[in-house]
C-alpha positions as a printed NumPy array, in Angstrom:
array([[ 17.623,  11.711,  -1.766],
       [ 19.61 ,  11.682,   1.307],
       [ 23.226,  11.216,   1.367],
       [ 23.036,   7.874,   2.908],
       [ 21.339,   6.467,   0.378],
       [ 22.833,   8.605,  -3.115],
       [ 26.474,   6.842,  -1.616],
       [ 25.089,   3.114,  -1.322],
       [ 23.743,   3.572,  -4.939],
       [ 26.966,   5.132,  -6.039],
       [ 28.588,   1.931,  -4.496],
       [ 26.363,  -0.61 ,  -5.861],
       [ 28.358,  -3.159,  -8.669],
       [ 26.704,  -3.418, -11.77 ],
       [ 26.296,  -7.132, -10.835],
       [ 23.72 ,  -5.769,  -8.389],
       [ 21.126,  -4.165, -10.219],
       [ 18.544,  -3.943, -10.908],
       [ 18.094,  -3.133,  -7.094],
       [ 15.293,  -1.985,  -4.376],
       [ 17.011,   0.183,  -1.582],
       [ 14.505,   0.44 ,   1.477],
       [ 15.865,   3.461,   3.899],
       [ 14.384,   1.757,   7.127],
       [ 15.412,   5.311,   8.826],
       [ 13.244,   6.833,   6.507],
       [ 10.926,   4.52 ,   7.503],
       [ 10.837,   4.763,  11.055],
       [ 10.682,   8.572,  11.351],
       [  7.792,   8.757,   8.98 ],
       [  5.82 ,   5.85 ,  10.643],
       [  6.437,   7.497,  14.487],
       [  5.11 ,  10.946,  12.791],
       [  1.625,   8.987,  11.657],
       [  1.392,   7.73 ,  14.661],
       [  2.097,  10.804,  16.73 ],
       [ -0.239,  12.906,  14.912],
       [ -3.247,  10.833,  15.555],
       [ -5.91 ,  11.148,  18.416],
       [ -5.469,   8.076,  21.332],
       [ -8.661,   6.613,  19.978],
       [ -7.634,   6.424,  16.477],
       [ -6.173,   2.966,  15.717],
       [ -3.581,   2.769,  12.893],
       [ -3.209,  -0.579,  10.968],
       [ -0.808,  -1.103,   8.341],
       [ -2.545,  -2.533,   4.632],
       [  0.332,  -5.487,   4.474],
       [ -0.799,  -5.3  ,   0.574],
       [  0.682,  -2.012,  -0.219],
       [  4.47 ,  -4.18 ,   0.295],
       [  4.724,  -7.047,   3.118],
       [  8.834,  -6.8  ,   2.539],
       [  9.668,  -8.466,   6.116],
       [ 12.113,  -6.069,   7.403],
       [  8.957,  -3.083,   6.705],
       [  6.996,  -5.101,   8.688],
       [  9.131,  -5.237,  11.618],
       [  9.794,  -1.461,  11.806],
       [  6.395,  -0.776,  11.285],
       [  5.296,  -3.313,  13.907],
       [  7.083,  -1.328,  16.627],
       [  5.26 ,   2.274,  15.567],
       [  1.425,   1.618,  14.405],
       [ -1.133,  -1.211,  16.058],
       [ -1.283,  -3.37 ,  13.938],
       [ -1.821,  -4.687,  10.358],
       [ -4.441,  -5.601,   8.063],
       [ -4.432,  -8.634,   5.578],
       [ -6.513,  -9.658,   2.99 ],
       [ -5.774, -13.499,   2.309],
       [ -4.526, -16.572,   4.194],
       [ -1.42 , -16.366,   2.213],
       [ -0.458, -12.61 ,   3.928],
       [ -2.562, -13.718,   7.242],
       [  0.431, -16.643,   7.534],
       [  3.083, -14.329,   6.323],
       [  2.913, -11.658,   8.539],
       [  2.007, -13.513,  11.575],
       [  5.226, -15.383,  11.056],
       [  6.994, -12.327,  10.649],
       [  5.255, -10.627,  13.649],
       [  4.245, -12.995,  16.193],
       [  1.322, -11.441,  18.414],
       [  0.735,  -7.92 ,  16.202],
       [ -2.608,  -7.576,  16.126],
       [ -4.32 ,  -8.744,  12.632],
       [ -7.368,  -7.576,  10.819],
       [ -8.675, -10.155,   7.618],
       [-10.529,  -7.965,   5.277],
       [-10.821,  -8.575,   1.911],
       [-13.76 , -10.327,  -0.973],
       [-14.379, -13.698,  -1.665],
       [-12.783, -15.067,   1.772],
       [-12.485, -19.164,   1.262],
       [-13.933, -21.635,   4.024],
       [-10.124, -22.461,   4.176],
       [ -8.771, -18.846,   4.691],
       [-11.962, -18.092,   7.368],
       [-10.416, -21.183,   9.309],
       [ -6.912, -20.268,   9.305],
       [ -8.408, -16.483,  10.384],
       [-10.219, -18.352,  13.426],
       [ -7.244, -20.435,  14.637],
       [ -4.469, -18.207,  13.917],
       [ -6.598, -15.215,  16.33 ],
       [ -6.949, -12.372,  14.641],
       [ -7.649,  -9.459,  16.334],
       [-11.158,  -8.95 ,  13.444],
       [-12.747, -10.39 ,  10.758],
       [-14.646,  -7.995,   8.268],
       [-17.114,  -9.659,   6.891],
       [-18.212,  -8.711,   2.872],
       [-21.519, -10.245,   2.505],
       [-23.834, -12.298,   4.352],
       [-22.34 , -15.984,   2.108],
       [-19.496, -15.321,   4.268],
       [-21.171, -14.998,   7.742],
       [-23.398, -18.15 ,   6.669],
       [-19.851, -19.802,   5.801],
       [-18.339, -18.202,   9.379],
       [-20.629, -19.513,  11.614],
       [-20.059, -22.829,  10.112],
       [-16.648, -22.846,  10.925],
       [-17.242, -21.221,  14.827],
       [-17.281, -24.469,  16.587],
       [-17.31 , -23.22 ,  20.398],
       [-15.046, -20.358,  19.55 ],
       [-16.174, -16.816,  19.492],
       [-15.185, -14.068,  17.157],
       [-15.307,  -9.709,  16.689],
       [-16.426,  -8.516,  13.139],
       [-17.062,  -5.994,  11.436],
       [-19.378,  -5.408,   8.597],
       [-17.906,  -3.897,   5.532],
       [-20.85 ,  -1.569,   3.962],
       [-20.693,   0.422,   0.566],
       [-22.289,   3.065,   2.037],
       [-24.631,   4.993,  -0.344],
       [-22.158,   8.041,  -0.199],
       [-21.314,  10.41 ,  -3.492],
       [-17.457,  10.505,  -3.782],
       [-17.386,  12.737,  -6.513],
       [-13.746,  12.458,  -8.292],
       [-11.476,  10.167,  -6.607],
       [ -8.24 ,   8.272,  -8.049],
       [-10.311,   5.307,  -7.258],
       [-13.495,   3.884,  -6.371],
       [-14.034,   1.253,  -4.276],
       [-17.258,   1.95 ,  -3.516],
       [-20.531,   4.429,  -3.222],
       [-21.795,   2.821,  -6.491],
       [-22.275,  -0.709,  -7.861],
       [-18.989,  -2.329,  -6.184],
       [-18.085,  -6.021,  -5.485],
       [-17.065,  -4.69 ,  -2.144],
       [-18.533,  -4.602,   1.13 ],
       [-22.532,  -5.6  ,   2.039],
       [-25.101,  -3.335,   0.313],
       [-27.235,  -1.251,   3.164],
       [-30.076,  -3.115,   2.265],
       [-28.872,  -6.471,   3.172],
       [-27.62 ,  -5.373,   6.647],
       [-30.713,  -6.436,   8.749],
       [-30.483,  -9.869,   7.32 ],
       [-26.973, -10.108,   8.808],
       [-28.057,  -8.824,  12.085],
       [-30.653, -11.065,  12.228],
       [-28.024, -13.979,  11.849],
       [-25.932, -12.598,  14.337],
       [-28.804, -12.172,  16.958],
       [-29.338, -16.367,  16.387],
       [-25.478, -16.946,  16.617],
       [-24.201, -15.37 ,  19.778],
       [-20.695, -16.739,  18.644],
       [-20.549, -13.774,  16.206],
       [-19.867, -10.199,  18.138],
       [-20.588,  -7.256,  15.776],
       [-18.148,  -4.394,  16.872],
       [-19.053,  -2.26 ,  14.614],
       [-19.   ,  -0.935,  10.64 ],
       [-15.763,  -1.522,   8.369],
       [-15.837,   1.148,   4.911],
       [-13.186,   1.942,   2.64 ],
       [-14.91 ,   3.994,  -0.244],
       [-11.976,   5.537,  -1.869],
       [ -7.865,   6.049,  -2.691],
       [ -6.349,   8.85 ,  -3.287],
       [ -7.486,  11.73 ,  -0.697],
       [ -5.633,  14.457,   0.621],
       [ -6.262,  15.198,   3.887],
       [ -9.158,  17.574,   3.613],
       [-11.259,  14.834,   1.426],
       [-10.253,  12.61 ,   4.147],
       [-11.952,  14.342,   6.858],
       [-14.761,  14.754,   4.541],
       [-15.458,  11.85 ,   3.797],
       [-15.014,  10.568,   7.453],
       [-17.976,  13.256,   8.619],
       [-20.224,  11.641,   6.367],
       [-19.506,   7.957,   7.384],
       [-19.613,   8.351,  11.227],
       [-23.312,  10.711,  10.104],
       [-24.403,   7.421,   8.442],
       [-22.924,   4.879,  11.004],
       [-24.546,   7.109,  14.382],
       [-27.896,   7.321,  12.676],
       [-27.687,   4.088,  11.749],
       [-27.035,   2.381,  15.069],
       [-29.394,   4.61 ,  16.873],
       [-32.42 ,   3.36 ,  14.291],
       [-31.717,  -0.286,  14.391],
       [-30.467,  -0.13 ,  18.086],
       [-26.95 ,  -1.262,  17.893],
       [-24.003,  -0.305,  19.997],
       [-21.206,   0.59 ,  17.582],
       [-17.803,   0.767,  19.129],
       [-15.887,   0.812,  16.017],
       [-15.485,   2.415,  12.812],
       [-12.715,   1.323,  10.379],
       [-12.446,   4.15 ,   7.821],
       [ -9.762,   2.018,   5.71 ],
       [ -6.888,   3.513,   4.281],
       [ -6.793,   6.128,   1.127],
       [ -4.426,   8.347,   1.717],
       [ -3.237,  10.143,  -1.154],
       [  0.244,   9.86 ,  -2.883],
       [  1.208,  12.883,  -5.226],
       [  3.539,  10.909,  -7.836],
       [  3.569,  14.027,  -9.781],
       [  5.503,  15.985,  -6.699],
       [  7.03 ,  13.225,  -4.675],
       [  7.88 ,  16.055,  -1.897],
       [  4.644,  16.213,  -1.115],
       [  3.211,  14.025,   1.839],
       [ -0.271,  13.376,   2.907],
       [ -0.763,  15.695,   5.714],
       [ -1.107,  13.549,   8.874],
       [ -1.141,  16.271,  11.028],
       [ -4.264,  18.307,   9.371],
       [ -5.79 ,  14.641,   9.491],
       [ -4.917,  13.753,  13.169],
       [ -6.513,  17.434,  14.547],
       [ -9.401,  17.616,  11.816],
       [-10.127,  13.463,  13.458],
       [ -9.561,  14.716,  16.99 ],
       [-12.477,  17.84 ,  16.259],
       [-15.001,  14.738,  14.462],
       [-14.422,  12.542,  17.475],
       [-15.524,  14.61 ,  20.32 ],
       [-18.976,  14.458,  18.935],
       [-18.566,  10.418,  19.195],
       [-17.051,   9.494,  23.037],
       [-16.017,   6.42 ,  23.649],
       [-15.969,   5.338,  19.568],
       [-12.453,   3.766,  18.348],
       [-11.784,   4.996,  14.804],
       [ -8.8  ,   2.258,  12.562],
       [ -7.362,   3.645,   9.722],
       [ -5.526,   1.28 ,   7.361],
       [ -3.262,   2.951,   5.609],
       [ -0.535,   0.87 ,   3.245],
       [  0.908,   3.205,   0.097],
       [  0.777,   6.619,   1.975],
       [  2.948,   4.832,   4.627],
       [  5.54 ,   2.641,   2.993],
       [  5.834,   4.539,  -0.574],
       [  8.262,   6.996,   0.124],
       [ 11.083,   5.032,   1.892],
       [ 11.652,   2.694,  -1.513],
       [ 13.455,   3.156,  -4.625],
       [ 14.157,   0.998,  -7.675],
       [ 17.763,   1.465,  -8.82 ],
       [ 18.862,   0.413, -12.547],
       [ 21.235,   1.438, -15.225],
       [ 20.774,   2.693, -18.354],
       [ 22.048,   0.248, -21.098],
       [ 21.267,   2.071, -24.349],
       [ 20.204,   5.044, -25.863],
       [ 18.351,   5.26 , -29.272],
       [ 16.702,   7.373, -31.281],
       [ 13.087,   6.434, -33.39 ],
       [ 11.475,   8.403, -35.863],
       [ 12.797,  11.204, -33.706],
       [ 11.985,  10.587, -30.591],
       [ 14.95 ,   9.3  , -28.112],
       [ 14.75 ,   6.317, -25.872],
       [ 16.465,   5.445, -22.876],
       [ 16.103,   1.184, -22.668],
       [ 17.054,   0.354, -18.833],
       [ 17.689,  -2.974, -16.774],
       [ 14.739,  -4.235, -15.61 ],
       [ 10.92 ,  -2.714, -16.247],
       [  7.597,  -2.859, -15.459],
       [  8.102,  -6.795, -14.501],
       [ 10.313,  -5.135, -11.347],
       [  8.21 ,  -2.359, -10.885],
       [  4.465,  -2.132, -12.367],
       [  3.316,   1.264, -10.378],
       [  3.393,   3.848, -13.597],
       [  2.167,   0.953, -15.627],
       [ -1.162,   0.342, -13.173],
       [ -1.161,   4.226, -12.783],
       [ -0.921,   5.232, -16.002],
       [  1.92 ,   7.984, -14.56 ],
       [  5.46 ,   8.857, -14.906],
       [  7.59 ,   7.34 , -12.03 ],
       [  9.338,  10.338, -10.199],
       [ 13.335,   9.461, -10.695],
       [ 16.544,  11.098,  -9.983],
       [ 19.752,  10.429, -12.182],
       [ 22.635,   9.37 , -10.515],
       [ 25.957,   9.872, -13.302],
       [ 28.124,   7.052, -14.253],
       [ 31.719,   8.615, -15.857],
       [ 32.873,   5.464, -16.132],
       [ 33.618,   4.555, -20.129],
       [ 35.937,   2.066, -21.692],
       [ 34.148,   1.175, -24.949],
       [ 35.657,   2.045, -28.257],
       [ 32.905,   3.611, -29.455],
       [ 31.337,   6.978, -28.285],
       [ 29.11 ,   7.11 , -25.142],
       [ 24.964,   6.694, -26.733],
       [ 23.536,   9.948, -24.641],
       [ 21.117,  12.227, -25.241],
       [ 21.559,  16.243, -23.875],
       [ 18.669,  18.912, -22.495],
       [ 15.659,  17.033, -24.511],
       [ 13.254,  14.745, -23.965],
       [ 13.542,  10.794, -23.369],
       [ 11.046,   8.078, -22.744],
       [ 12.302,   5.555, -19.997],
       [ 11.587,   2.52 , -21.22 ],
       [ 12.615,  -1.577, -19.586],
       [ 13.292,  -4.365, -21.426],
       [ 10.735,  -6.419, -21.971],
       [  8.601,  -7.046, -25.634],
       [  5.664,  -5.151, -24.626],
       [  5.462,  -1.482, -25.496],
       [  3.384,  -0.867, -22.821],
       [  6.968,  -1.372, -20.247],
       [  7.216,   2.617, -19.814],
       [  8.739,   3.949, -16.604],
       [  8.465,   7.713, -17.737],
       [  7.099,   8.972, -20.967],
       [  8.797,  11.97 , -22.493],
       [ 10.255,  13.208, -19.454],
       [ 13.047,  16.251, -19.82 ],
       [ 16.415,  15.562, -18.877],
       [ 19.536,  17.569, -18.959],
       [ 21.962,  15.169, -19.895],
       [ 21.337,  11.272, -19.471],
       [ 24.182,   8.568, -21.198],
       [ 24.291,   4.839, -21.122],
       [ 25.652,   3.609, -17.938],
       [ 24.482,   6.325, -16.22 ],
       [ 22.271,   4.709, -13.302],
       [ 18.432,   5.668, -12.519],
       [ 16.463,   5.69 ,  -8.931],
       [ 12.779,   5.888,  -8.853],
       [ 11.388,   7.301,  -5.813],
       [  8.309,   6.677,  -4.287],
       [  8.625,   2.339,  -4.78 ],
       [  7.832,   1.435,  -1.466],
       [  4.197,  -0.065,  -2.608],
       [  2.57 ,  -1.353,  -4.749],
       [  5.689,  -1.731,  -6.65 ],
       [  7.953,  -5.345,  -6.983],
       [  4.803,  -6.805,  -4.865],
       [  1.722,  -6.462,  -7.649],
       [  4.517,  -6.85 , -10.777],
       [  4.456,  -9.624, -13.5  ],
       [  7.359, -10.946, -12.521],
       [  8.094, -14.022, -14.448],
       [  6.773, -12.285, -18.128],
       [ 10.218, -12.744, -20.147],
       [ 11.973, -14.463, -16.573],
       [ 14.33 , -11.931, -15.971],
       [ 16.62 , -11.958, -12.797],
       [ 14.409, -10.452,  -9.951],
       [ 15.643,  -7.783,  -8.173],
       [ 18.251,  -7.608,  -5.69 ],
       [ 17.371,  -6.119,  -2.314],
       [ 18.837,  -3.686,   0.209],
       [ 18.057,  -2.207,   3.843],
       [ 19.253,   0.291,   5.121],
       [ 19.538,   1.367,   8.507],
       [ 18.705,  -1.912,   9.23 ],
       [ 18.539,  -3.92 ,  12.737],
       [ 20.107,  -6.761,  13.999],
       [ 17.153,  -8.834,  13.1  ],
       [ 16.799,  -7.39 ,   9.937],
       [ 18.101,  -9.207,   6.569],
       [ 20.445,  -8.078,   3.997],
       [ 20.861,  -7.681,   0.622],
       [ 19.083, -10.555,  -1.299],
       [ 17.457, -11.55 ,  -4.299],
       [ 13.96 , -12.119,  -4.608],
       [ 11.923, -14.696,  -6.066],
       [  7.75 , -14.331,  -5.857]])
């Protein structure tokens, strides 16, 4: 944790948690150092899912190309947070309403899942034109992988088979420009599966293209970049990624490769500050009950993980009674709501931990406050910081979904 931030938690009234610090710094040095270590013909567009907090957005705007969406509801959002960004609309199950809002709001592609929606698109065209891609679960073995989103039975993306169907609807519609083949098969990768995996879908894609004779100009590999909960120093290594894409890509001049990454980029500049407001003991095992939970912060929850944390001491006491602590043993962090499924860390070792003592869990930049049950038990939401922050930028606030 960097001094910066350890003194703005120390400083933090107890009126103010529980909290999400964002170190925008953080931020912006990790986003230029994706971007630097990719080839010029890789594009990089942000997943606005993994956490469309405005004031991310706008740093991020300044040091990728873009972002992708994946409803109307994050199409509006982040166009009104950054006017003229380039937008991609991915995503199942696209609505007649969201495919309209896509077409008159610009974006800069639509990828399309199945041929209902390209029957529904060209509805909708009118005398305007529009560049798609098709999203294909390619019939590629992942092997293990955090998750699957594809390579077997999947809701996602067109099935190979059904592809000359949708060329054949595209030849009839000359509205409809197919730029080329959208896939995102898996989460999770390091860098090596990465690579991997992208030498087998630019194999399919070029033999693909030359048997049907289409000009591909694009491939959008999605996003997947793994994030090592487990040892929250370690990054995904953009630079073995950027050289290993720059070696696959002189075999394929003049293709643009888009990435979409969204955790791997945003996860490590956020942390969810609390306090610890009792310590008890059950059938021998000691709990630590914090402000807040799961409802704030549903990662180790979805993940089925222990959120990384650092302790940050309190030696403040004025009660009468002694300080509830528990010394060099092991403590499940737990939140407050009726469920005992609201775990933050399961029988984690700690040297000394007391109530009042506060608690910041790295790595809840995504996929964090924005995917939580918020209202289960309506508890206060959050307060929210920025650091480092711009002009532009706002301050600390409270959040409502």
């Amino acid at each position: 944790m960097r001094e910066h931030l350890l003194q703005h938690i120390r400083a933090l009234g107890d009126d103010s948690l529980p909290a999400y610090v964002y170190d925008l710094r953080d931020l912006r040095e990790h986003a230029a150092a994706i971007r630097a270590a990719l080839p010029e013909r890789v594009q990089c567009f942000y997943a606005a899912k993994a956490n469309s907090d405005p004031a991310l957005l706008v740093v991020l705007r300044d040091h990728l190309d873009g972002f992708e969406v994946a409803s109307g509801g994050e199409l509006q959002h982040v166009r009104a947070t950054c006017p003229g960004t380039p937008i991609a609309f991915g995503g199942p199950g696209k609505t007649p309403a969201e495919l309209g809002l896509a077409l008159h709001t610009g974006v800069d592609r639509l990828h399309i899942e199945s041929e209902q929606e390209l029957h529904l698109l060209s509805g909708l065209l009118g005398e305007r034109t529009v560049d798609v891609l098709f999203r294909v679960n390619l019939p590629i073995a992942l092997g293990p992988v955090a998750l699957a989103m594809g390579g077997r039975p999947s809701p996602f993306g067109l099935d190979p088979v059904n592809i000359d169907r949708c060329l054949t609807h595209i030849a009839a519609d000359r509205r409809i420009r197919l730029r080329g083949i959208h896939v995102h098969l898996a989460s999770g990768l390091d860098a090596t599966a990465h690579l991997d995996l992208t030498e087998q879908v630019l194999t399919w894609v070029s033999n693909w293209a030359d048997e049907k004779g289409v000009k591909v100009a694009e491939v959008n590999l999605g996003g997947g970049m793994g994030v090592d909960y487990a040892h929250p120093d370690r990054r995904f290594d953009w630079g073995t990624c950027g050289s290993g894409l720059q070696r696959i890509m002189a075999r394929y001049p003049g293709l643009t490769v888009r990435i979409e990454p969204g955790r791997s980029v945003t996860v490590y500049c956020g942390w969810y500050v609390t306090e610890v407001l009792d310590v008890k003991r059950s059938h021998g095992h000691a709990f630590a009950v914090l402000l807040g939970g799961t409802h704030h912060l549903r990662t180790p929850a979805t993940k089925q993980h222990n959120q990384p944390f650092e302790i940050v001491p309190s030696d403040g006491w004025d009660r009468p009674w002694a300080r509830p602590q528990v010394r060099n043993e092991l403590v499940t962090l737990v939140g407050q709501l009726c469920t005992p499924k609201d775990v933050l860390a399961g029988d984690v070792h700690v040297e000394r931990l007391r109530v009042g003592d506060r608690i910041a869990f790295a790595l809840a930049g995504a996929y964090a406050w924005n995917i939580s049950h918020h209202d289960f038990l309506m508890h206060p939401a959050p307060h929210f910081h920025h650091l480092d922050q711009g002009p532009s930028t706002p301050g600390p606030t409270r959040r409502r979904p």
